[in-house]
LUMNU-13189 format. One line per 8 residues: number of its first residue (from 0); for each residue x, y, z of N, C-alpha, C. Coordinates in nm, 3 decimals, decimal comma, padded with zeros to 5 digits. Example, Ala and Ser with C-alpha at 12.3 -4.5 7.8 and 13.67 -1.06 7.14 Angstrom:
# LUMNU-13189
0> 01,319/-00,569/00,780/01,230/-00,450/00,780/01,320/-00,330/00,780 ~ 01,285/-00,225/00,708/01,367/-00,106/00,714/01,290/00,003/00,787
//
This chain:
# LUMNU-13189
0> 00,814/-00,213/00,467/00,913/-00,106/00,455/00,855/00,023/00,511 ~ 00,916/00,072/00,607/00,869/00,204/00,657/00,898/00,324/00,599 ~ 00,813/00,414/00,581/00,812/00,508/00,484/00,934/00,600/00,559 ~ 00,946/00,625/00,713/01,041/00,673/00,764/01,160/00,679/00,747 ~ 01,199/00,527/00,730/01,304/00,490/00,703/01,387/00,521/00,605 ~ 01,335/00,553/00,486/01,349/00,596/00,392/01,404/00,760/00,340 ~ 01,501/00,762/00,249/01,582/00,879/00,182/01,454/00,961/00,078 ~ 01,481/01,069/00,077/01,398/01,080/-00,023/01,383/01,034/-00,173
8> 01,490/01,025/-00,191/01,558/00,970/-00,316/01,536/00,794/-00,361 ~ 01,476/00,737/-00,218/01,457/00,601/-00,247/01,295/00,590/-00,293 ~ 01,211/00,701/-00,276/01,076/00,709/-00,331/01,151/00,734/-00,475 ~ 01,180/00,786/-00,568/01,212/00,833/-00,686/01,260/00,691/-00,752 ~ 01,161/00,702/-00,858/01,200/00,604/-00,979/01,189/00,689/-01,103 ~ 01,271/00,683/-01,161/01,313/00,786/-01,302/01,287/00,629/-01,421 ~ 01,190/00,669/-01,531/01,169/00,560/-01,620/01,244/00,595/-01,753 ~ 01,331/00,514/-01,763/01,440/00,507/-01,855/01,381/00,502/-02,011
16> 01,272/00,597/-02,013/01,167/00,585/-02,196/01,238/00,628/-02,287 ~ 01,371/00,592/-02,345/01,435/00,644/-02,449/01,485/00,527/-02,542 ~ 01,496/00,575/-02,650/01,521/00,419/-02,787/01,655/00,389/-02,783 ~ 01,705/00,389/-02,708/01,893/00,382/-02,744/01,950/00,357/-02,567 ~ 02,021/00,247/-02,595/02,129/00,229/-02,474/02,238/00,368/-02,469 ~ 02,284/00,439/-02,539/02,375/00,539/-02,497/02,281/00,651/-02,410 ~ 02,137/00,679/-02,462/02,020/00,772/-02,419/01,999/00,706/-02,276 ~ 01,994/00,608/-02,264/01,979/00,527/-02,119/02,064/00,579/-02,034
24> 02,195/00,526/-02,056/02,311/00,513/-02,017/02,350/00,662/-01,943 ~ 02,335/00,772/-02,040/02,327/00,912/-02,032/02,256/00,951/-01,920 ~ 02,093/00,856/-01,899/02,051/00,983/-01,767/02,064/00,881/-01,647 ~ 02,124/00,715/-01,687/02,172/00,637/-01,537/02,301/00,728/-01,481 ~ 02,424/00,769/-01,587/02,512/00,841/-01,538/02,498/01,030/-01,467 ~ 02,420/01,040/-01,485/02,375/01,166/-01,474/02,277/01,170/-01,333 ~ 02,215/01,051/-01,332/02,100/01,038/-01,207/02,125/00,939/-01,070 ~ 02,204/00,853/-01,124/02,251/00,743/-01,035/02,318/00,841/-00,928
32> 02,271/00,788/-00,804/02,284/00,918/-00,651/02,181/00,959/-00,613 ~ 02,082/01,031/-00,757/02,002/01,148/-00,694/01,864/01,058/-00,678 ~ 01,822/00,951/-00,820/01,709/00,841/-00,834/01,756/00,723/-00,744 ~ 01,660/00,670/-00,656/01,678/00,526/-00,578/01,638/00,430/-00,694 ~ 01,581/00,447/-00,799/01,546/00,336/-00,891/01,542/00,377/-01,002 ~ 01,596/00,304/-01,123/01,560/00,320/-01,286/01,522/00,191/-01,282 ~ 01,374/00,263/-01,420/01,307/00,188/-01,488/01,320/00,163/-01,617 ~ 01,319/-00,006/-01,661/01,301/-00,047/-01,769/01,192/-00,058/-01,848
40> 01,164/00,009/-01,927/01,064/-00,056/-01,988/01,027/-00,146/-02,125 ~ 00,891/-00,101/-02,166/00,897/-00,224/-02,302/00,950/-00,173/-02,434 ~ 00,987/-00,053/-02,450/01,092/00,006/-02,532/01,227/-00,014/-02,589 ~ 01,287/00,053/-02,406/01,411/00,000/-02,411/01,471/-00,111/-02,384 ~ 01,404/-00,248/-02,352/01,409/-00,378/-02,329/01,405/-00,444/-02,428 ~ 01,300/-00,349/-02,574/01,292/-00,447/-02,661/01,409/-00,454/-02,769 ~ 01,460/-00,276/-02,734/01,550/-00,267/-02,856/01,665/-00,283/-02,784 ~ 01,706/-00,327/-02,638/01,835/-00,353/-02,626/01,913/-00,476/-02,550
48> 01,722/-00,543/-02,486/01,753/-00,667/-02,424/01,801/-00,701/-02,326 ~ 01,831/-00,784/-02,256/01,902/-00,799/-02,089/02,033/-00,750/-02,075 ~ 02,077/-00,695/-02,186/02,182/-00,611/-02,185/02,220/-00,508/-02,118 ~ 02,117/-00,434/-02,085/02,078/-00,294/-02,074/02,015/-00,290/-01,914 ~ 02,002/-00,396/-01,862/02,000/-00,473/-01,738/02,154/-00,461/-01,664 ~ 02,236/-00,542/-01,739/02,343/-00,525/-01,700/02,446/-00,407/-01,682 ~ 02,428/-00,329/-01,788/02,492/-00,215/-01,806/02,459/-00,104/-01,680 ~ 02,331/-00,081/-01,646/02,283/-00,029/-01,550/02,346/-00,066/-01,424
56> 02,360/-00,197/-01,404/02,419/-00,246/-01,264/02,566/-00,191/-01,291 ~ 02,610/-00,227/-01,352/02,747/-00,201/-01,377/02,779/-00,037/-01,345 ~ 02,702/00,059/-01,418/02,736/00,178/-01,395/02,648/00,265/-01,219 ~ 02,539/00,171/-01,192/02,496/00,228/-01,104/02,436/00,115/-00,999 ~ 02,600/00,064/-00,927/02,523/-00,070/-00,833/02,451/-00,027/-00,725 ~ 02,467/00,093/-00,667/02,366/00,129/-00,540/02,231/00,129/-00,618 ~ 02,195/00,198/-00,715/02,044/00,187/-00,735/01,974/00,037/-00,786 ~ 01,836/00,041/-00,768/01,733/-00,071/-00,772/01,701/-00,028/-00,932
64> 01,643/-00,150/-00,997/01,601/-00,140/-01,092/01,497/-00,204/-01,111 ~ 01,391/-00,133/-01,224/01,254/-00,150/-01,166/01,209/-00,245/-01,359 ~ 01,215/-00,390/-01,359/01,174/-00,398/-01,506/01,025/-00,364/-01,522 ~ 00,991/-00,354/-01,574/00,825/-00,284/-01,610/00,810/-00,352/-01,750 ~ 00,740/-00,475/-01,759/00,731/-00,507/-01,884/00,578/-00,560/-01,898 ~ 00,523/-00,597/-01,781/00,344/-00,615/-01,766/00,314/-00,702/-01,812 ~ 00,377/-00,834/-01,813/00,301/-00,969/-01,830/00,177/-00,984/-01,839 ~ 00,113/-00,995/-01,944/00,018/-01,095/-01,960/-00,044/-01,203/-02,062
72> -00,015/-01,318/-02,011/-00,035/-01,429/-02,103/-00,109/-01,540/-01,996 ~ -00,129/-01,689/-02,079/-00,139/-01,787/-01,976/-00,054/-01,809/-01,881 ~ -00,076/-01,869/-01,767/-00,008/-01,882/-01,645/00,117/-01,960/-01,698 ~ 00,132/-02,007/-01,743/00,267/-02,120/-01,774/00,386/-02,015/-01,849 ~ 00,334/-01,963/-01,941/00,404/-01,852/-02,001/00,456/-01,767/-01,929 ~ 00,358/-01,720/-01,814/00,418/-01,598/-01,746/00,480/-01,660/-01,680 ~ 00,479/-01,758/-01,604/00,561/-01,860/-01,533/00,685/-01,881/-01,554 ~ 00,697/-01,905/-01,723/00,838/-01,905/-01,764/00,926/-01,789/-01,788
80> 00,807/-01,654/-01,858/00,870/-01,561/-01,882/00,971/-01,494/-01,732 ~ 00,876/-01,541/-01,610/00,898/-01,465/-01,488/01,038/-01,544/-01,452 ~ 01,051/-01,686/-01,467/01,185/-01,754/-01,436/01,279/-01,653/-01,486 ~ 01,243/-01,655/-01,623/01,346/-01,536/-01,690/01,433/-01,397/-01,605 ~ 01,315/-01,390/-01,578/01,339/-01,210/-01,504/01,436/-01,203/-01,401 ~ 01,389/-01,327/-01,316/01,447/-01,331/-01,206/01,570/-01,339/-01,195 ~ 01,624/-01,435/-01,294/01,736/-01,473/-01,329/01,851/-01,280/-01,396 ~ 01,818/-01,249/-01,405/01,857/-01,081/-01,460/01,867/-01,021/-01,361
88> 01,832/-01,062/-01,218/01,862/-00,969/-01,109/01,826/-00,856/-01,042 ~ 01,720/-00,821/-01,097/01,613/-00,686/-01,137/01,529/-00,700/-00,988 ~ 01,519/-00,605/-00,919/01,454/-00,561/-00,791/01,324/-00,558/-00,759 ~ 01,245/-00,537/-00,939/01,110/-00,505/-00,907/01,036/-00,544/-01,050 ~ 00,948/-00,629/-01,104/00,909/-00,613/-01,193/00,683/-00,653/-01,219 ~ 00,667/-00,679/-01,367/00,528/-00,611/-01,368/00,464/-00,722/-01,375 ~ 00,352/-00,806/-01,359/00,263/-00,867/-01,466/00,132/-00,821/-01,437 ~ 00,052/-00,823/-01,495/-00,108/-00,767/-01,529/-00,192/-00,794/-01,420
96> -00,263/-00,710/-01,333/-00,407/-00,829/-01,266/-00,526/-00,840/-01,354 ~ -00,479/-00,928/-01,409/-00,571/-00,984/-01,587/-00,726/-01,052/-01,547 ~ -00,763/-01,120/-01,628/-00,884/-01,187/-01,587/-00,880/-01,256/-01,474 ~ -00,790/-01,363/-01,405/-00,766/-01,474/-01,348/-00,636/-01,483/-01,254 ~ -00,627/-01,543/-01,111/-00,595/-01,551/-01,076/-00,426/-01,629/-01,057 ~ -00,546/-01,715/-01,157/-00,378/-01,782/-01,213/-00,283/-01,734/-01,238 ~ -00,301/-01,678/-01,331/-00,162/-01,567/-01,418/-00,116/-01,539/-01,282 ~ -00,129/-01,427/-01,216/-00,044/-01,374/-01,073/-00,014/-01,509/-01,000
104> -00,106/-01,572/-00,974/00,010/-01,714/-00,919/00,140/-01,756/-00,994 ~ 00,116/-01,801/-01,094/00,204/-01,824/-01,176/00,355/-01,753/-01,196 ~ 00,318/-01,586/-01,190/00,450/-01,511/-01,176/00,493/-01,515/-01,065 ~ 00,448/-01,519/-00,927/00,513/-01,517/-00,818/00,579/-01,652/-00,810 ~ 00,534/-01,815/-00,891/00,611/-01,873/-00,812/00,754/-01,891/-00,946 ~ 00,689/-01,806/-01,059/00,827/-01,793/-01,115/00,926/-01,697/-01,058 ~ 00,904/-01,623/-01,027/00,974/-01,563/-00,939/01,052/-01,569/-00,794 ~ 00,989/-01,654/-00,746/01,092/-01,746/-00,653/01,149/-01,691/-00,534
112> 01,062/-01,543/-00,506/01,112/-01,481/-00,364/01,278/-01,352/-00,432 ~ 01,289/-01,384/-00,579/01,417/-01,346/-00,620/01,384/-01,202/-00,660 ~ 01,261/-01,199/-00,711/01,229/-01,025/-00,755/01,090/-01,011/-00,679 ~ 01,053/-00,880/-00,655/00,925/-00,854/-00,644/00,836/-00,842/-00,743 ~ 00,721/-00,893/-00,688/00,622/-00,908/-00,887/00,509/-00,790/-00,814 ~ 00,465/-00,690/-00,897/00,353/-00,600/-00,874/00,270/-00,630/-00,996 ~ 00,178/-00,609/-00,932/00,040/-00,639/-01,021/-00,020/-00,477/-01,055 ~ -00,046/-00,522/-01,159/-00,055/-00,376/-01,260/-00,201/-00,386/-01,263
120> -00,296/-00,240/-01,186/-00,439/-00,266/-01,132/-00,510/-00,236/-01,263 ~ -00,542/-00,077/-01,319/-00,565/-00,009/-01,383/-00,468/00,072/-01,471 ~ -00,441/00,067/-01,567/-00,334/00,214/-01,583/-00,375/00,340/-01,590 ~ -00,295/00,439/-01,561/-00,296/00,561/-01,507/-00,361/00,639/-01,642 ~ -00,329/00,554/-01,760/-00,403/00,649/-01,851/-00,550/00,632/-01,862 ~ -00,573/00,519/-01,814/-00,717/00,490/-01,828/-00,863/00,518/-01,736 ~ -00,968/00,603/-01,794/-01,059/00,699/-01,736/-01,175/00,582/-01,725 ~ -01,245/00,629/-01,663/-01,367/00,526/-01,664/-01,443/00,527/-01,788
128> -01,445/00,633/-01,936/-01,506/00,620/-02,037/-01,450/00,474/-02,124 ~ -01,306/00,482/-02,078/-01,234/00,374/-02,166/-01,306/00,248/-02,110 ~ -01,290/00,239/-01,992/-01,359/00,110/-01,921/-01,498/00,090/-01,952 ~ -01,619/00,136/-01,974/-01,662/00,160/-02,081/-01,680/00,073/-02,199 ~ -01,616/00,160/-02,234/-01,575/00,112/-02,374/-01,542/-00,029/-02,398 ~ -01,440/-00,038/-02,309/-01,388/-00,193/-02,317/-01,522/-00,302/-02,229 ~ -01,612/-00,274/-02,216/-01,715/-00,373/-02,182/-01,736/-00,393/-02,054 ~ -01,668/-00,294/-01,929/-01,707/-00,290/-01,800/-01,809/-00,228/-01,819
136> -01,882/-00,302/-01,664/-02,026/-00,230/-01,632/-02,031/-00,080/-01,586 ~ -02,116/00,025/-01,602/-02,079/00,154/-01,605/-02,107/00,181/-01,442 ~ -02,148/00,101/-01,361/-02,102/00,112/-01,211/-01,984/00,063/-01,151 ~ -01,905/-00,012/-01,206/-01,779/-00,053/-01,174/-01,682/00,067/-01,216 ~ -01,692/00,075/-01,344/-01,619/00,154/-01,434/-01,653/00,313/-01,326 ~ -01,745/00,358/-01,320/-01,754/00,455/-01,282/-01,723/00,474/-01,115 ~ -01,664/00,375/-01,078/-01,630/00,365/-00,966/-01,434/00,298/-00,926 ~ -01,353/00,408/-00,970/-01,198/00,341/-01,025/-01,165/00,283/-00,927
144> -01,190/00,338/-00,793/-01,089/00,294/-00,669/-01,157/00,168/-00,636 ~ -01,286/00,105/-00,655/-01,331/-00,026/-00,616/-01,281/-00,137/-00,670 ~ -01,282/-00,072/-00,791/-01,200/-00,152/-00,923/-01,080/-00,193/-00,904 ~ -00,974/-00,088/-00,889/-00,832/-00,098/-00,851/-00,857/-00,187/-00,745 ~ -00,941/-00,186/-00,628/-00,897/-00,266/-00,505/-00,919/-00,395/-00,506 ~ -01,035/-00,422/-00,640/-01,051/-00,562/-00,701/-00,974/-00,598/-00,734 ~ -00,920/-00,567/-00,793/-00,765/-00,634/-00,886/-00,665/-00,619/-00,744 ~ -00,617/-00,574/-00,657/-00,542/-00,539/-00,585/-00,553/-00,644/-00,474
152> -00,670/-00,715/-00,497/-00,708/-00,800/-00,394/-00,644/-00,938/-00,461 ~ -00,701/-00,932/-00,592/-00,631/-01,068/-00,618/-00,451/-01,087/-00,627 ~ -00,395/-00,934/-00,608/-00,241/-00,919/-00,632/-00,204/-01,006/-00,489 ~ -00,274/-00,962/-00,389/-00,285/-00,989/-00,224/-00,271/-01,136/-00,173 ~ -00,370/-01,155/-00,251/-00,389/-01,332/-00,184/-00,309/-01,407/-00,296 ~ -00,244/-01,364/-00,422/-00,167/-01,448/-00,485/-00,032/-01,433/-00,451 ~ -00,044/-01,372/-00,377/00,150/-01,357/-00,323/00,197/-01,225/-00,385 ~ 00,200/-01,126/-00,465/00,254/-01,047/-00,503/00,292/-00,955/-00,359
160> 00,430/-00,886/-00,442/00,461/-00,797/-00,314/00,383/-00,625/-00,326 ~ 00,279/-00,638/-00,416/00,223/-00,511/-00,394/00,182/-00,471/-00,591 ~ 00,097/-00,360/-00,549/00,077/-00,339/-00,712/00,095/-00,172/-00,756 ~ 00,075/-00,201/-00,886/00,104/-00,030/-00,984/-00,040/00,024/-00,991 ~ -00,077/00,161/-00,872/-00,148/00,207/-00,892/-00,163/00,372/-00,909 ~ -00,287/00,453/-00,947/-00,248/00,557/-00,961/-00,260/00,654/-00,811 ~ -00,192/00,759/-00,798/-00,158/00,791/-00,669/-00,275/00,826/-00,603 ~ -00,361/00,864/-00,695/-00,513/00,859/-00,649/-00,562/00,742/-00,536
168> -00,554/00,575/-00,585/-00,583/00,560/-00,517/-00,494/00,449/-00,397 ~ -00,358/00,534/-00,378/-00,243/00,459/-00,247/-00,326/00,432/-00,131 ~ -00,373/00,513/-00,096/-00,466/00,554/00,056/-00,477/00,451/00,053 ~ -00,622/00,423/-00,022/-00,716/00,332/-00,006/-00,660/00,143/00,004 ~ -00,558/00,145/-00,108/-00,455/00,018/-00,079/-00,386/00,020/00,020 ~ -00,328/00,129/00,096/-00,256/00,087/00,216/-00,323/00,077/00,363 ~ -00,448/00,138/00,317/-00,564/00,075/00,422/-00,616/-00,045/00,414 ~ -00,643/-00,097/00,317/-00,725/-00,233/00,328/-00,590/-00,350/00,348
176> -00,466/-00,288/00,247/-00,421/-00,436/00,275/-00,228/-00,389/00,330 ~ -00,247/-00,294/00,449/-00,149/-00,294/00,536/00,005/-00,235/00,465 ~ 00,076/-00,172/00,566/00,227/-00,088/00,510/00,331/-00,165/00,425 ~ 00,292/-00,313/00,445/00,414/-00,378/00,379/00,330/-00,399/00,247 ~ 00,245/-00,401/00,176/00,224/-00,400/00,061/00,189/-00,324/-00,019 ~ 00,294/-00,329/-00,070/00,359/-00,174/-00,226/00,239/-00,132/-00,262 ~ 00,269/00,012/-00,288/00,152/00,101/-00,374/00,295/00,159/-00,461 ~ 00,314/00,135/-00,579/00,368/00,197/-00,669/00,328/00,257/-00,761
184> 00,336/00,393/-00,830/00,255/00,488/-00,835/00,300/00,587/-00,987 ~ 00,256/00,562/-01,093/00,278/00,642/-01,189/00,173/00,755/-01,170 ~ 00,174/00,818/-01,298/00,119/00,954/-01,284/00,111/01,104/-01,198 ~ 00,259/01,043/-01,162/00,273/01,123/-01,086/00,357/01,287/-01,140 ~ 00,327/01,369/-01,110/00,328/01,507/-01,230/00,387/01,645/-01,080 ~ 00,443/01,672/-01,150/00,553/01,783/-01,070/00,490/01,939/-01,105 ~ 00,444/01,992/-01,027/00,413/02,129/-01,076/00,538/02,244/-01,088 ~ 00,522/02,225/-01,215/00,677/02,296/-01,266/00,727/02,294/-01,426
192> 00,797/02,315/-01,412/00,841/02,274/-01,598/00,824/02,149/-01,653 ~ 00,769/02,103/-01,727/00,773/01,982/-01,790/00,652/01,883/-01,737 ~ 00,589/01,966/-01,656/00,488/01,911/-01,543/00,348/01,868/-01,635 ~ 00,342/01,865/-01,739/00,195/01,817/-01,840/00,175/01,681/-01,791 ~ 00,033/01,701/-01,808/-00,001/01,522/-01,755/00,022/01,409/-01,908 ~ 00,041/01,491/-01,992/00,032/01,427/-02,137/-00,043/01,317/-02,128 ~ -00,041/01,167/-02,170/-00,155/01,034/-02,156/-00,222/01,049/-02,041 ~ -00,118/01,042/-01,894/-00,187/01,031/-01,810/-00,332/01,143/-01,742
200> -00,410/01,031/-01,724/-00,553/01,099/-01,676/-00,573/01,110/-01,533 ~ -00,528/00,975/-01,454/-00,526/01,002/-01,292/-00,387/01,056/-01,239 ~ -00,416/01,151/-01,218/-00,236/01,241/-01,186/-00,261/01,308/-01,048 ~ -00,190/01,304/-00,992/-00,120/01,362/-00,820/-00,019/01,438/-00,832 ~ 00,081/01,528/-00,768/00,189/01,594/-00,729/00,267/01,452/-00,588 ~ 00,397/01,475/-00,620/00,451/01,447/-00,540/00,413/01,464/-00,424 ~ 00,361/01,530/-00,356/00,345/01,568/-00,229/00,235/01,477/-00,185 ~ 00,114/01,532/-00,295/00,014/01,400/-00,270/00,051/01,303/-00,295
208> 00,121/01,218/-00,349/00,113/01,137/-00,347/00,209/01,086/-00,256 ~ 00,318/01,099/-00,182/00,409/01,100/-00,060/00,263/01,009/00,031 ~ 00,178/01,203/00,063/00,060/01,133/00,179/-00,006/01,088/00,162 ~ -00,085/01,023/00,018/-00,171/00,924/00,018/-00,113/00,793/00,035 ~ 00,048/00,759/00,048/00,084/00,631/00,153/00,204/00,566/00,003 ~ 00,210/00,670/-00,101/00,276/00,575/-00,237/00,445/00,530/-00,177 ~ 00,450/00,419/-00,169/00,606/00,381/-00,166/00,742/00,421/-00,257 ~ 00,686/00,384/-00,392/00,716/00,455/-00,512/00,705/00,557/-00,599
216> 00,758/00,680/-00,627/00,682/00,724/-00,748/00,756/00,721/-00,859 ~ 00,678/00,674/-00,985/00,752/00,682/-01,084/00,746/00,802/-01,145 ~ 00,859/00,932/-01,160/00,832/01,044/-01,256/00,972/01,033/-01,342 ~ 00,866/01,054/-01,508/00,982/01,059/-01,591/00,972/01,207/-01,654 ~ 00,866/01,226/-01,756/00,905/01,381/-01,861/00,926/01,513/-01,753 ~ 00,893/01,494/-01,595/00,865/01,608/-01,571/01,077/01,643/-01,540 ~ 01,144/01,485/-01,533/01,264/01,477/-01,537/01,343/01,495/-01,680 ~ 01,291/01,386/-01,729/01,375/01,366/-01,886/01,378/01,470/-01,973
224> 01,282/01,551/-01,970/01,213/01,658/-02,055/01,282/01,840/-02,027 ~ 01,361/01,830/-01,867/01,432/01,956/-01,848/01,539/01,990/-01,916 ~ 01,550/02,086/-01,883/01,700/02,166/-01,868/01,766/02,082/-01,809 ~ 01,753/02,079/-01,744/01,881/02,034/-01,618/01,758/01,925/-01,561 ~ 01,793/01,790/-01,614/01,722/01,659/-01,539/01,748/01,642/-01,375 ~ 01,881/01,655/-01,364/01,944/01,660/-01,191/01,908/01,772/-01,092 ~ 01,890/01,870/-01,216/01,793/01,961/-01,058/01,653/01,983/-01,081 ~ 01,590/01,900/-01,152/01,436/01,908/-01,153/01,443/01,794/-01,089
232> 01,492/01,693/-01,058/01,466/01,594/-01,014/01,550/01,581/-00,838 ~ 01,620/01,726/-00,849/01,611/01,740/-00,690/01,516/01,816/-00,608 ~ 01,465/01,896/-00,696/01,361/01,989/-00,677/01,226/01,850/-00,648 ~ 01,195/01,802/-00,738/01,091/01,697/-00,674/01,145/01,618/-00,551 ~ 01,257/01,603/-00,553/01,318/01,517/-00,382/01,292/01,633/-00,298 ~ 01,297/01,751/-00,312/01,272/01,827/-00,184/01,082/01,892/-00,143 ~ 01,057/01,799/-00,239/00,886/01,822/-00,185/00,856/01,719/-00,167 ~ 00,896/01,581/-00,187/00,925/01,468/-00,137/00,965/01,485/00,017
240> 01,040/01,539/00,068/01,115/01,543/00,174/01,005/01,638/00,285 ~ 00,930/01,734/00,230/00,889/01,810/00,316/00,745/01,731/00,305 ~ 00,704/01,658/00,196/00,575/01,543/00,222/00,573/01,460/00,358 ~ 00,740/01,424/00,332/00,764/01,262/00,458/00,788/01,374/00,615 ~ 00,856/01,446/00,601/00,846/01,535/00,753/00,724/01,633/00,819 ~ 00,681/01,620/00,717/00,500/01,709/00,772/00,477/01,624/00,879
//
C-alpha cells in the first residue's frame, strides 16, 4: 500500500476504549468520515461482543475496522479463535509475537487471507526496565528496536500482513522488511490538548511518525478526551497531511 495513495484520514485509527455500545456508537457517529478506521478492543468486545462489530458496519460502512484483541494461546486455540474473527468481517486484527512461531502460523492460516493478522512486537507501554524485569537479558532489553525486529521477523516469515509497533521504531521495519508490510503504530501523542503520554512510554507526534514510514496510527485520548473530538482529530489529519506532502 503506498503511503501516497492514501487520504489523510486513512492513516487515522480512533480506538473505540469506552464500556458501553451507546459510548461507542456516539464517537463511530460523530467520527465516521473524518477516522479511516475504528478500533475494537478487549473492553468493548468483552462487554458487548460481535455485536458491536456489526453495529459499526452498519452505521459506518466506508470505514475499516481494526479488532485488537492480541491473541495469545497455543497454536490450535489461536487457530480457532482466529477462524472466529474472520468470520465477523473485521479488516485488521491482533495476535502476540509470543514465544514461538507456531502461534503466528496458526493465526494466519486461521485467518484465511479474510482479515489481516499483525503481530503485536513490544507494547508501547513497555520500557526496557520492564523487560528486565520480566527475565530478558539486559542487552536485548536495553536494545528495543533489535528486539521489536526479532519478533517482527518471525511476524514476516509466518505470513502476517505486518505488525503493532511503536512509532519509534516504523523506520527500521519498513527497511528491513519492505513498503507492503504494515507498521501499525500506537503511542502516538498529538501536541495539544489531551496530548499526555499517560501508560505510554515510547511516544512520537503524528508527524513523526507519518516519516518514520507508520501506515497506521492509532490515536485515541488525545481524540476521545476533547472538547470537540472532530476537530482535534482534524487538527491531527492536518499534520498528517503536511507529514505525507513534505
Amino acid at each position: 500500500m503506498e503511503q501516497t495513495m492514501k487520504k489523510p484520514k486513512d492513516y487515522l485509527i480512533f480506538p473505540l476504549d469506552v464500556p458501553t455500545m451507546k459510548e461507542a456508537l456516539g464517537f463511530v457517529e460523530r467520527l465516521s468520515g473524518v477516522v479511516g478506521t475504528f478500533k475494537v478492543g478487549l473492553e468493548l468486545f468483552v462487554r458487548c461482543g460481535p455485536e458491536v462489530i456489526r453495529r459499526i458496519k452498519t452505521l459506518a460502512p466506508q470505514s475499516k475496522i481494526f479488532l485488537d484483541l492480541k491473541l495469545h494461546d497455543i497454536p490450535e486455540t489461536v487457530r480457532r479463535a482466529m477462524t472466529r474473527i474472520a468470520l465477523l468481517g473485521v479488516d485488521m486484527t491482533t495476535v502476540h509475537c509470543g514465544e514461538t512461531k507456531g502461534m503466528l502460523e496458526a493465526a494466519v492460516r486461521g485467518a484465511d487471507g479474510r482479515v489481516a493478522v499483525l503481530g503485536v512486537t513490544v507494547l508501547t507501554s513497555v520500557g526496557s526496565g520492564d523487560l528486565m524485569d520480566a527475565g530478558y537479558d539486559r542487552t536485548l532489553a536495553e536494545k528495543m528496536p533489535e528486539l521489536v525486529l526479532k519478533k517482527a521477523a518471525m511476524a514476516s516469515v509466518t505470513g502476517c500482513s505486518g505488525v503493532v509497533c511503536s512509532p519509534l521504531e516504523a523506520a527500521v521495519i519498513k527497511e528491513t522488511f519492505g513498503p507492503d508490510f504494515m507498521a501499525v503504530t500506537p503511542g502516538v501523542r498529538w501536541v495539544g490538548p489531551g496530548s499526555q503520554a499517560g501508560d505510554q512510554v515510547r511516544v512520537a507526534t503524528p508527524d513523526m511518525a507519518v516519516k518514520n514510514g507508520s501506515d497506521y496510527l492509532v490515536v485515541g485520548r488525545p481524540i476521545r478526551d476533547a472538547e470537540n473530538p472532530v476537530r482535534a482529530a482534524q487538527a491531527i489529519l492536518s499534520e498528517i497531511e503536511r507529514a505525507v506532502t513534505e
